[in-house]
C-alpha positions in Angstrom: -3.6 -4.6 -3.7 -0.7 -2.9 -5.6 2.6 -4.0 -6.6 5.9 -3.9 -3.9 7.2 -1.4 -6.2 4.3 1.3 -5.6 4.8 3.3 -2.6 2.1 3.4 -0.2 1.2 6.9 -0.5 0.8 6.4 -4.3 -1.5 3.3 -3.5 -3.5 4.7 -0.8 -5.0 6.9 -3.0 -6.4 3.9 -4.6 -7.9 3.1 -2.0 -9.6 6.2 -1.0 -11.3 6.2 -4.6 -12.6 2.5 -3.1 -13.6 3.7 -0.3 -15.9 7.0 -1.3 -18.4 4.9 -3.5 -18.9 3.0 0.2 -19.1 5.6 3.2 -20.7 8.3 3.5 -19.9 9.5 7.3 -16.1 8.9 7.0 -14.3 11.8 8.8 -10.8 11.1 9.6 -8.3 8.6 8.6 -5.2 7.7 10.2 -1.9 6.5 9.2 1.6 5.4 10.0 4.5 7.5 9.2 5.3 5.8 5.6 2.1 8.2 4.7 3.6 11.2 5.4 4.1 13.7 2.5 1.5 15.8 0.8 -0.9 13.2 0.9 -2.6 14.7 4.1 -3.6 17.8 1.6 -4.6 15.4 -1.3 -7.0 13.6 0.6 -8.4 16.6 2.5 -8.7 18.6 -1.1 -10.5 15.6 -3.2 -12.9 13.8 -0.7 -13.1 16.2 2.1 -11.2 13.7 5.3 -9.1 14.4 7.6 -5.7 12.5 7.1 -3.8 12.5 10.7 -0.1 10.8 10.3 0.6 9.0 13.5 4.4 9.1 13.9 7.2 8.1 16.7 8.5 10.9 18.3 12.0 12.2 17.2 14.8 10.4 19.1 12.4 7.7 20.0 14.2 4.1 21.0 12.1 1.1 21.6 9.3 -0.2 21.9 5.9 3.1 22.9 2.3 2.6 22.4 1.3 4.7 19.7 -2.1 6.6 19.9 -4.9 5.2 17.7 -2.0 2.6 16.5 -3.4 -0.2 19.0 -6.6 0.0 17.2 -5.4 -1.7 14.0 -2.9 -3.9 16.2 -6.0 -5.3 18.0 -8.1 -5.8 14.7 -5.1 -7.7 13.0 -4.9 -9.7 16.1 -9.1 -10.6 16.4 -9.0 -11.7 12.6 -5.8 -14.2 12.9 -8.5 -15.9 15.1 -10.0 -17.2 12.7 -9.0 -20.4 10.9 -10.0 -19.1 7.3 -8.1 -16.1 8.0 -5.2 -17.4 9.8 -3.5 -18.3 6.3 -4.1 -16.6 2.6 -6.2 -19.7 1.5 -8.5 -17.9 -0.7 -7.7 -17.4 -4.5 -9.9 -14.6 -5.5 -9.4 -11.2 -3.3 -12.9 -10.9 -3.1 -13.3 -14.3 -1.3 -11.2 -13.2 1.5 -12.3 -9.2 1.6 -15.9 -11.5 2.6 -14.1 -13.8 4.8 -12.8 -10.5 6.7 -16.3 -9.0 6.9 -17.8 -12.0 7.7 -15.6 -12.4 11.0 -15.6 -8.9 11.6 -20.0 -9.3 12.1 -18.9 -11.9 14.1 -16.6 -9.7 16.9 -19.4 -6.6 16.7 -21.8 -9.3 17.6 -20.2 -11.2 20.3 -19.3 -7.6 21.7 -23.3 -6.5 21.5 -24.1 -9.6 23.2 -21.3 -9.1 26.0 -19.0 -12.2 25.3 
């Protein structure tokens, strides 16, 4: 979590520090537009991913289905589900990063068992 004042390019890279100590067989990261600068070479140079910027086309108007975008849509949209997750409730960030991870063993496992 970073200020409003950091851009998100700046605090992604916070993030991808978080995120080495905890996966191994990450590949390829995408990202909306706001990412877009030299970030793509920063992440490729210190851990190795691939950083693909998923963009609207130039001239676009309205409303188009971006690719891999509909992945994150959907997740956001599975977790609202959840009461605990509907609202911020929780005061400690950790409290809510479980809450997340709790709900998202819940969708892999209703998915493995076919409901």
């Amino acid at each position: 979590m970073t200020a409003a004042s950091v851009q998100d390019r700046d605090g992604a890279l916070r993030v991808f520090n978080q995120m080495e100590a905890h996966d191994q067989r990450l590949e390829t990261v995408y990202a909306d537009g706001s990412y877009a600068g030299n970030l793509e070479g920063v992440v490729s140079e210190l851990w190795g991913w691939n950083l693909t910027i998923v963009k609207k086309a130039d001239g676009q108007k309205g409303f188009v289905v971006l690719p891999k975008r509909w992945i994150v849509e959907r997740t956001f949209a599975w977790l609202s589900q959840y009461r605990r997750l509907h609202r911020d409730y929780e005061f400690l960030p950790a409290t809510s990063e479980s809450m997340i991870k709790w709900a998202m063993v819940q969708q892999m496992a209703g998915k493995l068992a076919g409901t």
